[in-house]
C-alpha positions in Angstrom: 0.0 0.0 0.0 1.1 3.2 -0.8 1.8 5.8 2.1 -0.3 9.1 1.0 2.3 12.4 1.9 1.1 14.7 4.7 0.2 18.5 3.9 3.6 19.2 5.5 5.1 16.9 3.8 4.2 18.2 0.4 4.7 21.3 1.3 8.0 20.5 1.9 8.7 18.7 -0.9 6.7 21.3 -2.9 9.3 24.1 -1.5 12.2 21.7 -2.8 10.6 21.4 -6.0 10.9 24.8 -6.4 14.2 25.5 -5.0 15.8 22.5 -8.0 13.9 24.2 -10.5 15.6 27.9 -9.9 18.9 26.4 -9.5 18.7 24.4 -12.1 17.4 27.7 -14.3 20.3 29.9 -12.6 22.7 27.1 -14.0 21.3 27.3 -17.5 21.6 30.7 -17.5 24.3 31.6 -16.3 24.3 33.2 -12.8 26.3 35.9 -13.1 28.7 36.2 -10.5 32.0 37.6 -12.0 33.5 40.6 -10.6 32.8 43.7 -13.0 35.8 43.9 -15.1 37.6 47.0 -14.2 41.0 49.1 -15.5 42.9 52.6 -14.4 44.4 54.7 -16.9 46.7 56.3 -14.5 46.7 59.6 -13.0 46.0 63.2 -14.8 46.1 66.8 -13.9 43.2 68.3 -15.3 42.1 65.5 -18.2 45.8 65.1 -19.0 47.8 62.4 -17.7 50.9 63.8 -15.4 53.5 62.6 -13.3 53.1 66.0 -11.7 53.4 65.5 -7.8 52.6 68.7 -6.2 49.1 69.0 -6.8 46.3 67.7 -4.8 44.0 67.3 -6.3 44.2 64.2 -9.2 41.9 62.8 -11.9 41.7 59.3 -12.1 39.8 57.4 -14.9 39.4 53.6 -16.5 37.1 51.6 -17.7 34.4 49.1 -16.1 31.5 46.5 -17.5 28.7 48.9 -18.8 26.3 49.7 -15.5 28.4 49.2 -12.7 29.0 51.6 -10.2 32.5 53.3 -9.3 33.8 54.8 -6.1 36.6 55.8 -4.5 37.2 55.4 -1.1 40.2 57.4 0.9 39.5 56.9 4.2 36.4 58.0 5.7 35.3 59.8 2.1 33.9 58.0 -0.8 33.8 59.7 -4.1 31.0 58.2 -6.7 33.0 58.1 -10.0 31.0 59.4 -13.2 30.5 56.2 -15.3 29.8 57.0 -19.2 29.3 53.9 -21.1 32.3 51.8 -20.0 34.2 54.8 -19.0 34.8 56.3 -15.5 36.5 58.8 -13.9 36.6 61.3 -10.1 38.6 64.2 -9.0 40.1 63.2 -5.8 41.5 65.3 -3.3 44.9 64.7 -1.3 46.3 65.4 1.8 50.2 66.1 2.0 52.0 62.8 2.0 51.2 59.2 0.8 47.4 58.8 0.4 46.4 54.9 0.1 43.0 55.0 -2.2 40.8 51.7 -3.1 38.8 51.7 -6.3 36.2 49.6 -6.4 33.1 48.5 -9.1 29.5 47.0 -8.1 27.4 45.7 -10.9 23.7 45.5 -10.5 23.8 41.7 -8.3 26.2 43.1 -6.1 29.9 41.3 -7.8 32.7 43.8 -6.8 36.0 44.2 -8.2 38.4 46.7 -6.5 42.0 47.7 -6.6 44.3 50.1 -4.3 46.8 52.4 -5.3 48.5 55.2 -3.2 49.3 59.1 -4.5 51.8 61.3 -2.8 50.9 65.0 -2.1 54.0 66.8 -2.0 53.1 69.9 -0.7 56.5 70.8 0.3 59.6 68.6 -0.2 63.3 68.9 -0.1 65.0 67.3 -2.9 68.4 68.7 -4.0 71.4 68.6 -1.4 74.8 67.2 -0.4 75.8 65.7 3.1 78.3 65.6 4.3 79.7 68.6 2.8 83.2 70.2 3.6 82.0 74.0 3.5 79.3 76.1 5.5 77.4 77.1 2.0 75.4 74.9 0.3 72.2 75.7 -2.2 69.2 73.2 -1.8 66.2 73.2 -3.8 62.9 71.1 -4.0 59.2 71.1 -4.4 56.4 73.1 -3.6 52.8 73.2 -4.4 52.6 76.5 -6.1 48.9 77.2 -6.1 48.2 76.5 -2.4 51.0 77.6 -0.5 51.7 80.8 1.8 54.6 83.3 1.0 57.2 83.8 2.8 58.7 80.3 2.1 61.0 79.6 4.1 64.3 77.4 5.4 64.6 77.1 8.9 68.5 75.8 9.9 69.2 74.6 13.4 72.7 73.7 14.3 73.3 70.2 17.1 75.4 73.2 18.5 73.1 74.7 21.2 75.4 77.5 21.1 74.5 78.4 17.8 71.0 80.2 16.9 68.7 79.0 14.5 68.6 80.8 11.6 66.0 81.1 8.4 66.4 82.2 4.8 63.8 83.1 2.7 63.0 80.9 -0.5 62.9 81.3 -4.2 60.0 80.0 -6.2 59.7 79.4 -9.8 56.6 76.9 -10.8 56.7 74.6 -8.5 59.9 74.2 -7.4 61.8 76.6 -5.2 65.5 76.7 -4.3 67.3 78.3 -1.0 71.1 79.3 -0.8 72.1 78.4 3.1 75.5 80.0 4.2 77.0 80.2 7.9 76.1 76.0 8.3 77.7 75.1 11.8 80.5 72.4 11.7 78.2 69.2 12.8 75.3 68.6 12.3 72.3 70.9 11.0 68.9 70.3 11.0 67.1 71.9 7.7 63.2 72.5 7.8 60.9 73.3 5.1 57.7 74.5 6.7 54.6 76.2 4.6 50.7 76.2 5.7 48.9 75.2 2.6 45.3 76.2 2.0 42.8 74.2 3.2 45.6 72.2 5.3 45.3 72.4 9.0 48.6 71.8 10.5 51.8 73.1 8.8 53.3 70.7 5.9 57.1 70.0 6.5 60.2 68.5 5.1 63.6 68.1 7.1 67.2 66.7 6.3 70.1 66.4 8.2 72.9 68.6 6.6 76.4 68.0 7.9 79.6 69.9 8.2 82.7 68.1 7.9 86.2 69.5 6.7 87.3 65.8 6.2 84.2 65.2 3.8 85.0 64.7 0.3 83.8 66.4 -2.8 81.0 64.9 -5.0 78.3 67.1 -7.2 75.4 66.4 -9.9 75.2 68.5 -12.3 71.4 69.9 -12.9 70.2 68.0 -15.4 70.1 70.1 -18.9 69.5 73.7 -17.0 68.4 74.5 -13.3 66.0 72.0 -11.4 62.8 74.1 -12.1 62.8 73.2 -16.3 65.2 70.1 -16.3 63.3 67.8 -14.0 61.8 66.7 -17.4 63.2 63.9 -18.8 62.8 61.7 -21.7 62.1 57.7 -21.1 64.0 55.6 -21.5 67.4 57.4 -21.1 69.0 60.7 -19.3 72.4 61.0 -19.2 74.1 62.8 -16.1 77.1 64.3 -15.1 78.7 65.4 -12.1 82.6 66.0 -10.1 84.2 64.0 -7.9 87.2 64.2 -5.6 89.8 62.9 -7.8 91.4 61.1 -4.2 87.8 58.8 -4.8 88.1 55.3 -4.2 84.7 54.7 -5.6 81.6 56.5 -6.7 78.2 54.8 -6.8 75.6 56.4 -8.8 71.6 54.9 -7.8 69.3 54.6 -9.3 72.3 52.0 -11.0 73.1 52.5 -14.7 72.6 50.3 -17.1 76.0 51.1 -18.7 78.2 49.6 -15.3 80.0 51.9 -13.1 80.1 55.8 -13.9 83.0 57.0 -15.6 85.5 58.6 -13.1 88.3 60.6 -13.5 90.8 60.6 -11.6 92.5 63.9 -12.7 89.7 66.0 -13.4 87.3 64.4 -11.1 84.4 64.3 -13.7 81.7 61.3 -14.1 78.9 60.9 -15.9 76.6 57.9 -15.6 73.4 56.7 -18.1 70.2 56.2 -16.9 67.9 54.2 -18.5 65.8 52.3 -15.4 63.7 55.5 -14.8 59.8 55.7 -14.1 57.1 58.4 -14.3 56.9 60.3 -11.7 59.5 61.4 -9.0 62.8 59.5 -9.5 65.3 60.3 -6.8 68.9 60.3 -7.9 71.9 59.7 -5.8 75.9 60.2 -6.1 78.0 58.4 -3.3 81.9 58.6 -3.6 83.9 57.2 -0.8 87.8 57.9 0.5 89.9 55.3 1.4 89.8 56.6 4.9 86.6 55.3 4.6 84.9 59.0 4.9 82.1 59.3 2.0 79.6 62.3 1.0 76.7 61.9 -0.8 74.9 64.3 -3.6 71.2 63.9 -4.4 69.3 65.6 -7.2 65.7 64.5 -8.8 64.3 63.8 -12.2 60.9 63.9 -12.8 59.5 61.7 -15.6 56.6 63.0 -17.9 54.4 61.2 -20.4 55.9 62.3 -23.7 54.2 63.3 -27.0 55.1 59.8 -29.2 57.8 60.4 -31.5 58.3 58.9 -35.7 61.0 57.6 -35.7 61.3 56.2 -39.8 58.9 56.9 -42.5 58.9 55.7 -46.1 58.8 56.6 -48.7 61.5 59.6 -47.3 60.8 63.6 -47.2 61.3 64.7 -51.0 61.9 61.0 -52.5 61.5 61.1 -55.9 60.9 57.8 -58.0 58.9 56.4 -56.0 56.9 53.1 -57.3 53.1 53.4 -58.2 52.7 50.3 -56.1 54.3 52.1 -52.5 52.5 51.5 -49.4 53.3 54.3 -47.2 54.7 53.3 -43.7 55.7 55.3 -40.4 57.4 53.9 -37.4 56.7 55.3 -33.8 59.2 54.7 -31.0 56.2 54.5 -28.3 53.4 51.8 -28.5 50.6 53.2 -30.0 46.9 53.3 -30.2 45.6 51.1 -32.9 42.5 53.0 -32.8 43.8 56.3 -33.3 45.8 55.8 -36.6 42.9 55.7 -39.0 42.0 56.7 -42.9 41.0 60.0 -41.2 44.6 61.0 -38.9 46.9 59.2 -41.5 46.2 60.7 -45.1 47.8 60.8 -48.6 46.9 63.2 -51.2 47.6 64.5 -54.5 47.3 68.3 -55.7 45.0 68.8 -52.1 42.9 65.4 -53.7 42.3 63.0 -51.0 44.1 59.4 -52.4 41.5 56.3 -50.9 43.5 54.2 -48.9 43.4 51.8 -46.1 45.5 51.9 -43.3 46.8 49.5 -40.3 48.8 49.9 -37.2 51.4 46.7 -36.3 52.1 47.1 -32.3 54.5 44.4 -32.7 57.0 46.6 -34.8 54.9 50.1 -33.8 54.7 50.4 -38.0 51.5 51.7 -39.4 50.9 51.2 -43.1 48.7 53.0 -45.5 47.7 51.4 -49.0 46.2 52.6 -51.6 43.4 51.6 -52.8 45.0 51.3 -56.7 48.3 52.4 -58.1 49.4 55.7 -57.8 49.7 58.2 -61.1 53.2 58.4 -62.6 55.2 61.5 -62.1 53.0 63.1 -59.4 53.7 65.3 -56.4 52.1 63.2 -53.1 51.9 64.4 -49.7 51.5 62.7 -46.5 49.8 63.6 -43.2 50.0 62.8 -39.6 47.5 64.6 -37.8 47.2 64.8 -34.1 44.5 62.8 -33.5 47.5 60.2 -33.3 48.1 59.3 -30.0 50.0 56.3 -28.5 48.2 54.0 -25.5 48.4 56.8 -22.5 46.7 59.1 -24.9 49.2 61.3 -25.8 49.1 63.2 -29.0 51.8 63.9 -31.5 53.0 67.4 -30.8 52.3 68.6 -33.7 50.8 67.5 -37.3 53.9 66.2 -39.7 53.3 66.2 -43.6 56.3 65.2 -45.9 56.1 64.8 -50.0 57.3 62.6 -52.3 56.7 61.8 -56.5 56.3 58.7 -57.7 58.2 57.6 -61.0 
């Protein structure tokens, strides 16, 4: 005989029924429960990207899946990203220092993806000196955020020796970087202060180095990089050469970060060096010179180089400026030294023409080589003036345009 179910039997077993069927429907379609994919482009000043340290407030931007939600969080404040299609991007604000941010993406069921990065503010920073030095005058220079901080700027020196008073000299400022000459530095140590209020910053910002006074300490310099520190902070990846002197009684001279060429070229008579850089990054790269005696007494110089996105650069095109019997069957190719964006380099930024007569062509980008190629679309006419055009709606993968349109000519045979 067969046992008949109770109501709360089939209830139960009614509830189950129904609980196989939706997970067996989730399964057939799908559940979603990925993470929203999510990117950063890197970090801009005003829409641009920059390397730029001493502003505070940044723009970030990425993409995400289409729909999701972006925020920023930075401690206790969360800033909702603006998401256009599968674009976003926020203004964040910074406090002086290292500021640790998290990214993170929500779709509509609730998957998250995040990231965390960290940004340094630097309202105020000390960047150029030598210690120990040998003399009581020394110049020092860094940066300074030149929107938000409070004239006068000034260096604040206080010598280990009680006995001597605290002294402060006014600073320079050009741009964002200012520069200080210090003289009467007391044998010993000497404490060197930075100290500015910056607007909208409750407490003083400050930078300090020890600077010390030694008549035994030997002799090493870097030589500002192209001109002074406020325009030659800009260098070009992937290479900067610099120079600088050395006490020709050096034993050895260390040069971080280290080139990629061996040990820096010193000489002993003239005491010069020089030393080729090619390990650099965007942003704030901190160099350093280190010579030591064979007394064992060493001194140590320190200078920065700040790294900037760069316009992309051609670096070959065919045929060549004012070729003449060229082929009616030439392709026309141009080679970038930076990897570039596929998407920019189109029919409508990479042109050919003939007496001001658009030629039809197509055109294609190889990121393997960094060649893009333009074809006709049918043999060109013999004995004819072209020209070519680059426009600057080229730009390579951080968006950065050519610095200016290039056109060239050449006439085919």
């Amino acid at each position: 005989m067969k046992r008949l179910l109770d109501s709360t039997s089939l209830s139960k077993l009614l509830i189950l029924a129904v609980l196989v069927m939706l997970l067996s429907s989730c399964g057939s379609s799908g559940l979603d429960e990925i993470s929203p994919a999510l990117t950063f482009d890197g970090v801009s000043i005003g829409g641009l990207p920059s390397a730029v340290t001493t502003r505070p407030t940044r723009t970030l931007s990425g993409t995400v899946e289409p729909g999701a939600t972006v925020e920023i969080t930075q401690g206790t404040t969360v800033t909702t990203a603006t998401v256009t299609g599968d674009v976003w991007t926020a203004d964040v604000t910074l406090q002086p220092g290292v500021n640790l941010l998290t990214v993170s993406a929500a779709d509509a069921r609730g998957n998250q993806g995040l990231f965390s990065l960290s940004l340094t503010y630097d309202a105020v920073s000390i960047e150029t000196y030598t210690t120990p030095i040998s003399v009581d005058t020394l110049t020092i220079s860094g940066l300074v955020d030149d929107v938000n901080y409070t004239l006068p700027l000034e260096v604040t020196v206080t010598p280990a020796d009680t006995g001597i008073a605290p002294f402060t000299v006014q600073a320079n400022v050009v741009g964002d970087t200012w520069s200080a000459n210090l003289t009467g530095l007391a044998t010993g140590a000497n404490e060197v202060k930075l100290s500015n209020v910056i607007t909208g910053v409750v407490d003083p910002v400050e930078a300090v180095v020890t600077i010390t006074v030694d008549a035994a300490a030997p002799v090493v310099t870097i030589d500002p990089p192209v001109s002074p520190v406020s325009t030659a902070s800009t260098v070009i990846i992937p290479s900067q050469t610099i120079t600088g002197g050395s006490d020709p009684a050096a034993t050895s001279l260390t040069v971080l970060p280290l080139p990629v060429d061996g040990a820096p070229v010193v000489d002993a008579g003239s005491g010069n060096w020089s030393a080729v850089l090619e390990n650099l990054l965007l942003g704030k790269n901190s160099v350093t010179a280190t010579v030591a005696l064979a007394s064992g007494a060493t001194a140590t110089a320190r200078t920065l180089l700040i790294v900037e996105p760069t316009p992309p650069l051609v670096v070959s095109i065919s045929p060549t400026q004012n070729a003449v019997g060229v082929a009616a069957t030439t392709a026309v190719t141009v080679q970038f030294h930076a990897d570039m964006d596929a998407g920019s380099i189109t029919s409508g930024t990479f042109t050919l023409n003939a007496g001001g007569v658009l030629v039809p062509a197509s055109v294609i980008y190889d990121a393997v080589t960094r060649t893009a190629t333009l074809t006709p679309a049918a043999d060109l006419t013999a004995a004819t003036l072209y020209t070519v055009t680059l426009t600057t709606g080229i730009t390579d993968v951080a968006a950065n345009p050519l610095l200016q349109q290039l056109s060239w000519a050449f006439t085919t045979l």
